[in-house]
C-alpha beads as a LAMMPS data file, in Angstrom:
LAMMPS data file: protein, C-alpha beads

367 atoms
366 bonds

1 atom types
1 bond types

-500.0 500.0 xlo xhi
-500.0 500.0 ylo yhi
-500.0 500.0 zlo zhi

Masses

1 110.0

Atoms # bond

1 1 1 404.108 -378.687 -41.174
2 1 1 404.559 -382.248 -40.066
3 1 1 408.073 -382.676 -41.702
4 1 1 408.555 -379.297 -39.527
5 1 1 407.312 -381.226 -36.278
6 1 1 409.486 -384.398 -37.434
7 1 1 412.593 -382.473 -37.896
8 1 1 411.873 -380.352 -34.672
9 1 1 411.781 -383.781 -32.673
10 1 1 414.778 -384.763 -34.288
11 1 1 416.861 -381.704 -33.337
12 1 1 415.127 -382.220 -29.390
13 1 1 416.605 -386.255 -29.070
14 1 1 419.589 -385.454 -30.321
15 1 1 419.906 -382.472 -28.181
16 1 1 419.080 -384.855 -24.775
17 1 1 421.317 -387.456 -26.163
18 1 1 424.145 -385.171 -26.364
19 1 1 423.816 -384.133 -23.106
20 1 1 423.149 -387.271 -21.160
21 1 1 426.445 -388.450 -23.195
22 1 1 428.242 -385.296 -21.415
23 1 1 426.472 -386.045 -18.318
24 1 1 428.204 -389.486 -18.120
25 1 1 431.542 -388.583 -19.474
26 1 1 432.086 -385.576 -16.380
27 1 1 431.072 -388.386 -13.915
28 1 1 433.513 -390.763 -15.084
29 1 1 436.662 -387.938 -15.189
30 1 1 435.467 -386.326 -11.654
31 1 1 434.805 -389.711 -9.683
32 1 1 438.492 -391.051 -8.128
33 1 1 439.044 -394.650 -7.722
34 1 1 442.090 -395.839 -5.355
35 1 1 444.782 -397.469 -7.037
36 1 1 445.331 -401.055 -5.895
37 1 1 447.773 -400.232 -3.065
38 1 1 447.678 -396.472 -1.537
39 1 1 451.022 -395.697 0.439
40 1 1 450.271 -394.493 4.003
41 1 1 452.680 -393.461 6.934
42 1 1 455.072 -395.239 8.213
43 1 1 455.526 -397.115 5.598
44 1 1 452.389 -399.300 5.886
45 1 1 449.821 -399.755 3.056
46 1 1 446.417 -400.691 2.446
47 1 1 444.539 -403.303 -0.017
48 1 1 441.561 -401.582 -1.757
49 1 1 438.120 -402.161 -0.070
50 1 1 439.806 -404.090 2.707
51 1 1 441.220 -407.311 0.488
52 1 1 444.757 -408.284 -1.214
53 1 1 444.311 -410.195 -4.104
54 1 1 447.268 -412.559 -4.595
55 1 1 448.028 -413.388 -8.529
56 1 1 450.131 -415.675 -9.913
57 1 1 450.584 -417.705 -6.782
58 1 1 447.772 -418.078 -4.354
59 1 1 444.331 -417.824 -2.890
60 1 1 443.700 -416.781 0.616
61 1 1 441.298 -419.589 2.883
62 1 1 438.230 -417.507 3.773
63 1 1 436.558 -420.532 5.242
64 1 1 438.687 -421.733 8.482
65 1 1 436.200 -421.557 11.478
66 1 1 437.343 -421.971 14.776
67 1 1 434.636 -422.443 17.774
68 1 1 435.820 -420.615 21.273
69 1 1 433.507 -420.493 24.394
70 1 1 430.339 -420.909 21.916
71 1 1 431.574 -417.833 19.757
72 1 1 432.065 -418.402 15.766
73 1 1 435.571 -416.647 15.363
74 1 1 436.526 -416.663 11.455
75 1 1 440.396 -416.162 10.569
76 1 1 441.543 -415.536 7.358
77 1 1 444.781 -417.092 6.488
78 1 1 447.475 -415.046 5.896
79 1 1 449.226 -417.348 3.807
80 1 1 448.510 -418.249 -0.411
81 1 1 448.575 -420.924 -2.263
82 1 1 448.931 -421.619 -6.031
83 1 1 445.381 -420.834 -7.252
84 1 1 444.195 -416.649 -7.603
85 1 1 441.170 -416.075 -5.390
86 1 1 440.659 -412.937 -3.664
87 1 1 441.307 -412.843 0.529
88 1 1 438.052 -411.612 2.263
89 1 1 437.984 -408.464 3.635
90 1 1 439.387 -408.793 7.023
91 1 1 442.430 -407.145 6.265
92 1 1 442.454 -403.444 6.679
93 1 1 440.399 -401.471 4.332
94 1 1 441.266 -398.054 2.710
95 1 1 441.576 -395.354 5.047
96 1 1 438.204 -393.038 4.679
97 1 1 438.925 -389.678 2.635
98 1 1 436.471 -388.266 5.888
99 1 1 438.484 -385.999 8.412
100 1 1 438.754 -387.885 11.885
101 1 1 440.955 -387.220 14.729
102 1 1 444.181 -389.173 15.630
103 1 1 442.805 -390.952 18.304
104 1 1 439.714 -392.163 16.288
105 1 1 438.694 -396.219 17.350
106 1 1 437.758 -398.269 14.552
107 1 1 436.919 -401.211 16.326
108 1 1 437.203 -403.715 19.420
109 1 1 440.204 -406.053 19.793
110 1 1 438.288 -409.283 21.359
111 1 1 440.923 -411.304 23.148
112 1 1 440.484 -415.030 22.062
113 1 1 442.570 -418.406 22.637
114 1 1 441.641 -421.096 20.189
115 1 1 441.770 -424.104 21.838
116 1 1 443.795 -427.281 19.677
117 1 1 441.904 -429.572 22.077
118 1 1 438.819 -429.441 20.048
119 1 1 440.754 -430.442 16.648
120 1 1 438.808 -433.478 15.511
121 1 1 441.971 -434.932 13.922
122 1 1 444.463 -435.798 17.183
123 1 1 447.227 -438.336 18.131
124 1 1 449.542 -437.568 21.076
125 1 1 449.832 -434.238 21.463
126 1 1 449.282 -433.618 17.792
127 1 1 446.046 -431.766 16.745
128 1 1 444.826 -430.947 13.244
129 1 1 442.559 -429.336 10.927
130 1 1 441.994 -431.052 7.721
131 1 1 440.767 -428.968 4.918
132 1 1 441.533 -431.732 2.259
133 1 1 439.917 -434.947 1.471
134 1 1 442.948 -437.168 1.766
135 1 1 443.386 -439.499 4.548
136 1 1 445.612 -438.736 7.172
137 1 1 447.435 -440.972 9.904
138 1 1 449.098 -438.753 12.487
139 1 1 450.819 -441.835 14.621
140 1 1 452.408 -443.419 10.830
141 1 1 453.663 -440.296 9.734
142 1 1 455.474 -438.959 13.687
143 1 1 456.775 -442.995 13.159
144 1 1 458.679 -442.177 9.411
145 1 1 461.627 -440.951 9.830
146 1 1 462.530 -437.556 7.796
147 1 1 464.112 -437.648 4.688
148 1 1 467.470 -435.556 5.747
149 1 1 469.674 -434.974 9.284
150 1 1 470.929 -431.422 10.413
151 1 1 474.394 -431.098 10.638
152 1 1 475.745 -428.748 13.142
153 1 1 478.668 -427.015 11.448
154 1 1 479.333 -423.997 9.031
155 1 1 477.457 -425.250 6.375
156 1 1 473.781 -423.529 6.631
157 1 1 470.387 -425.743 7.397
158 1 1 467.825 -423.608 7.798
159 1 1 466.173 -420.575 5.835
160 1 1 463.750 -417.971 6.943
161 1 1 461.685 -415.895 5.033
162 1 1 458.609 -414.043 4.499
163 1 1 456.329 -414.351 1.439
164 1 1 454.505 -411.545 3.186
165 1 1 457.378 -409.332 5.417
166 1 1 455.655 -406.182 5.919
167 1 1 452.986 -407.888 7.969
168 1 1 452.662 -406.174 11.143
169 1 1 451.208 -406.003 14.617
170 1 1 449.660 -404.113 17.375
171 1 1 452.451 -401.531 18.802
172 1 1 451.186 -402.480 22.252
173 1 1 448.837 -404.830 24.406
174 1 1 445.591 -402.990 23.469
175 1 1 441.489 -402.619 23.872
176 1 1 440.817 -401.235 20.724
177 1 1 443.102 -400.109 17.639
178 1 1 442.201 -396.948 15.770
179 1 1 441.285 -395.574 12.136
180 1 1 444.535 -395.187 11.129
181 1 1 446.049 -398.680 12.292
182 1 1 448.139 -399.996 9.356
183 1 1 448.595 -404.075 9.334
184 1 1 451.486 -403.593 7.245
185 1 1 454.611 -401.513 7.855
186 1 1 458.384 -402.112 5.672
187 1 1 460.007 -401.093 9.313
188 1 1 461.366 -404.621 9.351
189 1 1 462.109 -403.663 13.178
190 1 1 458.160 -403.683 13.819
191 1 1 457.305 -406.788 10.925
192 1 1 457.799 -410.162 10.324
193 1 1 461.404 -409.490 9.785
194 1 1 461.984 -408.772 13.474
195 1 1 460.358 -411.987 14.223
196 1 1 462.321 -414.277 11.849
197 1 1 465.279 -412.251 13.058
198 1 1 464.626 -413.547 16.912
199 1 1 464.389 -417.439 15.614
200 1 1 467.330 -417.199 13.491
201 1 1 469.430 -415.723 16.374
202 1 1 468.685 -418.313 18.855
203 1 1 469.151 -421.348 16.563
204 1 1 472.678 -419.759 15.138
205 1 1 473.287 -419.650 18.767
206 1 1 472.106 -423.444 19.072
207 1 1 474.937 -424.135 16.864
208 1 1 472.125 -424.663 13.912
209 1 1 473.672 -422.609 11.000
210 1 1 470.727 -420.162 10.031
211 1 1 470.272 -417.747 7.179
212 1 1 467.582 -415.168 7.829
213 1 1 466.689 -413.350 3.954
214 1 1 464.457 -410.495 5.245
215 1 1 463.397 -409.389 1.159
216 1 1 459.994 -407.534 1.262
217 1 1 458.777 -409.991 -0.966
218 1 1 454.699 -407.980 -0.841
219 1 1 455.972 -404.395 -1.230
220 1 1 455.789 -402.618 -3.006
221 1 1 453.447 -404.556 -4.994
222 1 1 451.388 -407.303 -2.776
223 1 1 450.198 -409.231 -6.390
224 1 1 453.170 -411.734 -7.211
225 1 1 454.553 -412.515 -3.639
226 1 1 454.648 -415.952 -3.626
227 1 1 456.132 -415.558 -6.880
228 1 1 458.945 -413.466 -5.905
229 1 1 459.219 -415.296 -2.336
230 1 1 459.648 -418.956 -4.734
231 1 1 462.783 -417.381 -6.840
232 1 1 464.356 -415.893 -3.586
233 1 1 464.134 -419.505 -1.661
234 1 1 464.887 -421.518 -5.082
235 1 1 468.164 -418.801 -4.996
236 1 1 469.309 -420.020 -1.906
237 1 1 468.726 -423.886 -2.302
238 1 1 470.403 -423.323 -5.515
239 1 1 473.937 -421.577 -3.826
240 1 1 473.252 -423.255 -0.342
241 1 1 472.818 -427.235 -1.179
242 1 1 473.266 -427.990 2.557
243 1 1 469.754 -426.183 3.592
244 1 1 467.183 -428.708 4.462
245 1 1 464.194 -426.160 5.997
246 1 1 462.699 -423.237 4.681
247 1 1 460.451 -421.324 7.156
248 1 1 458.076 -419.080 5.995
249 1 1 457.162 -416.401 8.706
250 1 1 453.460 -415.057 8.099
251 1 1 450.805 -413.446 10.440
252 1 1 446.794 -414.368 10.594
253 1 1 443.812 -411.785 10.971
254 1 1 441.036 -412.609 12.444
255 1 1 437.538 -410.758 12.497
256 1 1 434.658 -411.127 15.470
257 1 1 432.034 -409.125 14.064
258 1 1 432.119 -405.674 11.702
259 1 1 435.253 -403.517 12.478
260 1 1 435.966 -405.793 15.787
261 1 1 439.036 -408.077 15.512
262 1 1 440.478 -410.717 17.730
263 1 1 443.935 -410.948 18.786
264 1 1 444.816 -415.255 19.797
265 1 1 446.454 -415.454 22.668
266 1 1 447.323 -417.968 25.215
267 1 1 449.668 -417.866 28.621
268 1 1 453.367 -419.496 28.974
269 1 1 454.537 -419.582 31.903
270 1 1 452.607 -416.342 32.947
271 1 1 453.134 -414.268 30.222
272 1 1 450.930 -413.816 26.976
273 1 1 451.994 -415.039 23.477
274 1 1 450.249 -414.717 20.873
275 1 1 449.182 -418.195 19.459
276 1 1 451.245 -419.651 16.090
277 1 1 449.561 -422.120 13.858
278 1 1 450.875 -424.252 10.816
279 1 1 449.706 -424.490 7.682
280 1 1 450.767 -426.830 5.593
281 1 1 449.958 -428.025 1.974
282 1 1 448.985 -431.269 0.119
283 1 1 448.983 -432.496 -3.813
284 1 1 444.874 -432.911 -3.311
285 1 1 441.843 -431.107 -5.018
286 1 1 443.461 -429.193 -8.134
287 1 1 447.266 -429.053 -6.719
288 1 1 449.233 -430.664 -8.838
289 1 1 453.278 -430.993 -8.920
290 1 1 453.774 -431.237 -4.990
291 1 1 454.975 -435.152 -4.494
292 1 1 456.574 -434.707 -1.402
293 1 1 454.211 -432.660 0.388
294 1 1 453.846 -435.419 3.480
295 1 1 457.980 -435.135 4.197
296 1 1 456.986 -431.239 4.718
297 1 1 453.935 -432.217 6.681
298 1 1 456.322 -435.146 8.883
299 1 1 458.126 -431.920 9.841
300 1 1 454.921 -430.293 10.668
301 1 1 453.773 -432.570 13.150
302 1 1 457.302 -433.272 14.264
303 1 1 457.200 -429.859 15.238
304 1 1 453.599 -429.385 16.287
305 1 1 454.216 -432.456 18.796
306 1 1 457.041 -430.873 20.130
307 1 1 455.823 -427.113 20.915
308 1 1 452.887 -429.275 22.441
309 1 1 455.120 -430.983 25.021
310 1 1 456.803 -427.807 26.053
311 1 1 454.457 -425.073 25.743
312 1 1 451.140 -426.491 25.735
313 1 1 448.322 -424.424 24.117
314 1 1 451.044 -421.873 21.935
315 1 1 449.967 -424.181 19.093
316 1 1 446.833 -423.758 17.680
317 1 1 445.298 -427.193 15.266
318 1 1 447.892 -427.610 12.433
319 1 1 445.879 -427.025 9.500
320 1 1 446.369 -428.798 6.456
321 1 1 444.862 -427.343 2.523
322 1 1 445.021 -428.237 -0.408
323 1 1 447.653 -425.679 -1.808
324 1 1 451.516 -425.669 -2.366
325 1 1 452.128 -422.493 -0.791
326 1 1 456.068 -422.909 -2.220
327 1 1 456.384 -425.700 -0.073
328 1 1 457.078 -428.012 -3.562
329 1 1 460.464 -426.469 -3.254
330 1 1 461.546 -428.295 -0.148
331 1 1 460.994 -431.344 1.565
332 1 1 461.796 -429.795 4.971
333 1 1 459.245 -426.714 4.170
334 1 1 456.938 -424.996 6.872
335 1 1 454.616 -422.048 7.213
336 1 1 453.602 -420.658 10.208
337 1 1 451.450 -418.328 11.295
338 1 1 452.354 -415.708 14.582
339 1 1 449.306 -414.330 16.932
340 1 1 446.763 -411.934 14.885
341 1 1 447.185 -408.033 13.286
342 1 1 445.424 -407.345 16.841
343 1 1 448.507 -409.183 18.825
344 1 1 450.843 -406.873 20.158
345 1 1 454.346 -406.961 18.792
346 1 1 456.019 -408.353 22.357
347 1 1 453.534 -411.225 22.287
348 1 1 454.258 -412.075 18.921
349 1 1 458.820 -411.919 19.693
350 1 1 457.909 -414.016 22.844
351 1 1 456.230 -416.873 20.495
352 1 1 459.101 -416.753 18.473
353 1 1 460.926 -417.100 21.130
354 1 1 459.562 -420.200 22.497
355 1 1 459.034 -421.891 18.862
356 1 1 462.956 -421.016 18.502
357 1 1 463.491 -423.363 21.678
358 1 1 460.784 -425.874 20.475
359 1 1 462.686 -425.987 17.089
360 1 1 465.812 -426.673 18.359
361 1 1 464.823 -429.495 20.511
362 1 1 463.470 -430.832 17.703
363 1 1 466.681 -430.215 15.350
364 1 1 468.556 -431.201 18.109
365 1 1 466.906 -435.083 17.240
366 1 1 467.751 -435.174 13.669
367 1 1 471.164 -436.073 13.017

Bonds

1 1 1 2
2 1 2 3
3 1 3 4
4 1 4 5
5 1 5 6
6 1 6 7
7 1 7 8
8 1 8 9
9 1 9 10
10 1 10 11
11 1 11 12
12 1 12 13
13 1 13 14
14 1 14 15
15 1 15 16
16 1 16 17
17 1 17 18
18 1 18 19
19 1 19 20
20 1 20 21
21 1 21 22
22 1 22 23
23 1 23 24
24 1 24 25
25 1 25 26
26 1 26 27
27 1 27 28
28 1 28 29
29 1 29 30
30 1 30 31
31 1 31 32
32 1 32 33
33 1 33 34
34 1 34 35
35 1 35 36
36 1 36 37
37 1 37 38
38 1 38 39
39 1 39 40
40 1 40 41
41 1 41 42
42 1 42 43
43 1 43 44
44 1 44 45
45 1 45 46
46 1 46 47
47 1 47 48
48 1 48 49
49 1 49 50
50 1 50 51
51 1 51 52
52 1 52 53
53 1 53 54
54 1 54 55
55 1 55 56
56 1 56 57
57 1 57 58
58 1 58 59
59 1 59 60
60 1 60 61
61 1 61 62
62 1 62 63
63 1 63 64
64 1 64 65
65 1 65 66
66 1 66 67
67 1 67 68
68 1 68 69
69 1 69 70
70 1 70 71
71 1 71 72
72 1 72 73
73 1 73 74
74 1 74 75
75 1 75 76
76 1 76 77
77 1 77 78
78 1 78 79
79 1 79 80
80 1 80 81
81 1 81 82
82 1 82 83
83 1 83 84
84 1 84 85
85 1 85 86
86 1 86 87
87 1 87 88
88 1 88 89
89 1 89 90
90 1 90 91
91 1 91 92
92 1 92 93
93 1 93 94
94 1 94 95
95 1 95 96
96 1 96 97
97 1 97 98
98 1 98 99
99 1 99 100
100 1 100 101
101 1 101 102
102 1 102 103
103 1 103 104
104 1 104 105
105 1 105 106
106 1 106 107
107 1 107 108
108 1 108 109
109 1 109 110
110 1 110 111
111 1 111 112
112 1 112 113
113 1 113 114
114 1 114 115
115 1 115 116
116 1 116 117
117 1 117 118
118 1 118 119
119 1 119 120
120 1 120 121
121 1 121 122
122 1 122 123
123 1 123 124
124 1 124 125
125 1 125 126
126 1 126 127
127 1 127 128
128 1 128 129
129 1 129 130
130 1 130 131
131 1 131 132
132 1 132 133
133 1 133 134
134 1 134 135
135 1 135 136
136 1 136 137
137 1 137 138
138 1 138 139
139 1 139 140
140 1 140 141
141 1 141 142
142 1 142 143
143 1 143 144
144 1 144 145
145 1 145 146
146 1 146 147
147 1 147 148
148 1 148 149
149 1 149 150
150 1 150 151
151 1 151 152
152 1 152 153
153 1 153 154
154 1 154 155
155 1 155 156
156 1 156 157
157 1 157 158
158 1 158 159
159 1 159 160
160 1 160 161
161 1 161 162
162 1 162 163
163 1 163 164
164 1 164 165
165 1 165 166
166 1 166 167
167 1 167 168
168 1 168 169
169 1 169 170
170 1 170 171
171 1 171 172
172 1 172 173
173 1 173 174
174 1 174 175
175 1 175 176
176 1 176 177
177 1 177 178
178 1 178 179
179 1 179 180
180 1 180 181
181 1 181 182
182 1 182 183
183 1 183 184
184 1 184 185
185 1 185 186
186 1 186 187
187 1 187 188
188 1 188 189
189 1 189 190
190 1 190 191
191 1 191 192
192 1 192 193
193 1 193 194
194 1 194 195
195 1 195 196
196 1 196 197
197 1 197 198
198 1 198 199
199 1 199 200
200 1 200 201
201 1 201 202
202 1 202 203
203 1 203 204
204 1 204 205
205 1 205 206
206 1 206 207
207 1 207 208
208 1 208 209
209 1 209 210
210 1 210 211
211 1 211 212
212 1 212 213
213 1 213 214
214 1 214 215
215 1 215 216
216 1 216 217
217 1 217 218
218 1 218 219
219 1 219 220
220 1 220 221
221 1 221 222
222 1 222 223
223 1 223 224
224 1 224 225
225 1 225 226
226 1 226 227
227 1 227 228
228 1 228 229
229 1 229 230
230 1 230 231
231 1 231 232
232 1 232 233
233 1 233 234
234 1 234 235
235 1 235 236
236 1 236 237
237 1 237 238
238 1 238 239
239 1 239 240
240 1 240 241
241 1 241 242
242 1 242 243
243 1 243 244
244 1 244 245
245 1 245 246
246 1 246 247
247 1 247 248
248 1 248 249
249 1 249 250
250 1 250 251
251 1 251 252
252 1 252 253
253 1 253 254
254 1 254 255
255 1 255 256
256 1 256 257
257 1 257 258
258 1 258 259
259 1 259 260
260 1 260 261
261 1 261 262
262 1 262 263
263 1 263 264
264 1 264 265
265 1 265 266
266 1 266 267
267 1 267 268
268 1 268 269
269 1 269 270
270 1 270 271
271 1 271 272
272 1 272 273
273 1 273 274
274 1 274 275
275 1 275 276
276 1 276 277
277 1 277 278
278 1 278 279
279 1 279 280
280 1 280 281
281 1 281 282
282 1 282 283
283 1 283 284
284 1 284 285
285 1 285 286
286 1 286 287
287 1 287 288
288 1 288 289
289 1 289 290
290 1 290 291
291 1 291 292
292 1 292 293
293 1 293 294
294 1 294 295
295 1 295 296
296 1 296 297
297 1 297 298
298 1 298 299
299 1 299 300
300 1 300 301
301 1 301 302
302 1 302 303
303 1 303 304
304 1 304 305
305 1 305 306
306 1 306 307
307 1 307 308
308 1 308 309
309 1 309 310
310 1 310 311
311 1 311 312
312 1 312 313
313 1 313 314
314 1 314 315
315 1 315 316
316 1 316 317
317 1 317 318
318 1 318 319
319 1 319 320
320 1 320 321
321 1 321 322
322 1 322 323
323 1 323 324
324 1 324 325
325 1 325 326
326 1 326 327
327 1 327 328
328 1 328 329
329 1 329 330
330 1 330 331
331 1 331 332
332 1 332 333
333 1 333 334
334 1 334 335
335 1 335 336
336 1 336 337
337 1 337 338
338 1 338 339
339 1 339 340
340 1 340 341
341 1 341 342
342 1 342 343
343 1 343 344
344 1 344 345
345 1 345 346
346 1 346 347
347 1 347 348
348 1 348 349
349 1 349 350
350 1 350 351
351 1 351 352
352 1 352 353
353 1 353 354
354 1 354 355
355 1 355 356
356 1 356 357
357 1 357 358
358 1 358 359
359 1 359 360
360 1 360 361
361 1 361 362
362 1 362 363
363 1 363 364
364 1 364 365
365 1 365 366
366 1 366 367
């Protein structure tokens, strides 16, 4: 009778076992999880859970604060460096699988201007963040002259591109943006193509030979940009010997509080444009293999100092990070960031506009 019992408990664990096993299998098969990127309309996409993890070429800077009017505004750089870390989750998150109507808001757009006056690192019209721990003297490095002129004839001197093109903006000047806003788009009419295309334009007009490569270096696949942007810019220096700057286009985002997002803004001349702010890299922390980081950063302030003089406040601090961000390629390298996701696209074409004419005064110097 006992073996009976023994045997009969047996048979009932078993039984359970089987069927917790089944259980767990059908929840597994029946639950979908979102690939990394999900294509949505207009040619836009999404990173999963709201973040775009950059491998094999960078890390995105979760921790830049800015103060504004007593309010703790945190951006998250739109640019990557060398090292992989995961960007926070500021960027746009996966569209819900819920039904909601076309008009649907998903948050506030805050208007903000960041002010460079509050920098704590400044020297005649120059204002900077400093995210390293390297010592930095503004007035020695405006003094040194740069390591190459610009020519003005057929031979090219300048290169744009875009690490991350199919960042996108606002379609208008608006309040709030809705559920189905898409930060990204590969309508290069409405992305950071259209704004490298309006700085290229005015300094081939300048007599300033530009080349303009417009590659969707994030799409369709954002993992590997940097990557990909590196062997399109090391193409061109390698065919083009006469090109002494590379300018990489991005755009920031910037979050207020849950779903609300602020779009940095400040007015020229009585119009709004949206904000711009470089961000440059050093060999400090872990980065390794970028010696000639401070001729990229001469530039840098060169140019901060000069949008400064004519259009005060479009500049936000310069900020400066340990990270390469393919700037080891050149010694006349610059990344700069245009307005917010939140920024309408006008704003964003009028900056470029006026850091065109700020970058040709400048170019206009070295010869």
């Amino acid at each position: 009778m006992e073996r009976r019992l023994a045997f009969l408990r047996l048979i009932i664990c078993y039984t359970l076992c089987v069927c917790l096993c089944a259980v767990s299998v059908y929840s597994i098969i029946t639950t979908k999880k979102p690939p990394f990127t999900d294509i949505l309309k207009d040619g836009g996409f999404w990173g999963v859970n709201g973040g775009f993890e950059e491998k094999n070429g960078g890390f995105w800077d979760n921790n830049l604060v800015f103060q504004d009017t007593n309010t703790q505004i945190t951006t998250s750089e739109g640019a990557n460096s060398d090292t992989t870390v995961s960007q926070n989750s500021v960027s746009q998150s996966v569209t819900s699988s819920l039904p909601t109507s076309a008009g649907a808001v998903k948050g506030n757009v805050i208007e903000k201007y960041i002010s460079p006056y509050t920098a704590k690192l400044s020297y005649n019209g120059v204002y900077m963040k400093n995210n390293t721990s390297l010592s930095i003297n503004i007035k020695n490095l405006l003094a040194s002259k740069l390591s190459f002129k610009i020519q003005k004839n057929s031979e090219p001197q300048v290169l744009i591109v875009h690490t991350h093109t199919t960042e996108t903006f606002l379609p208008t000047d608006a309040k709030t943006y809705g559920v189905n806003h898409s930060s990204r788009t590969t309508d290069n009419s409405k992305n950071m193509a259209a704004i490298g295309a309006i700085i290229a334009e005015k300094l081939n007009k300048a007599g300033i030979k530009t080349l303009h490569d417009k590659t969707q270096h994030d799409y369709p696949q954002y993992n590997g940009s940097y990557s990909r942007s590196a062997k399109t810019v090391n193409s061109y220096l390698s065919k083009y010997k006469s090109i002494k700057i590379v300018l990489d286009l991005h755009r920031d985002s910037v979050t207020v509080s849950g779903n609300d997002k602020a779009k940095l803004v400040t007015k020229i001349n009585g119009k709004k444009a949206a904000q711009v702010m470089l961000v440059m890299g050093s060999q400090s922390g872990s980065v390794k293999n970028h010696p000639n980081w401070q001729e990229n950063l001469k530039l840098a302030l060169k140019l901060q100092q000069t949008m400064e003089s004519k259009y005060p406040t479009l500049a936000r601090p310069l900020t400066l990070s340990s990270s390469r961000y393919n700037q080891s390629l050149s010694k006349g390298a610059l990344l700069m960031e245009f307005g917010t996701d939140m920024n309408s696209l006008d704003e964003a074409k009028y900056s470029a506009e006026l850091v065109a004419d700020s970058l040709i005064s400048l170019l206009n110097t070295i010869k």
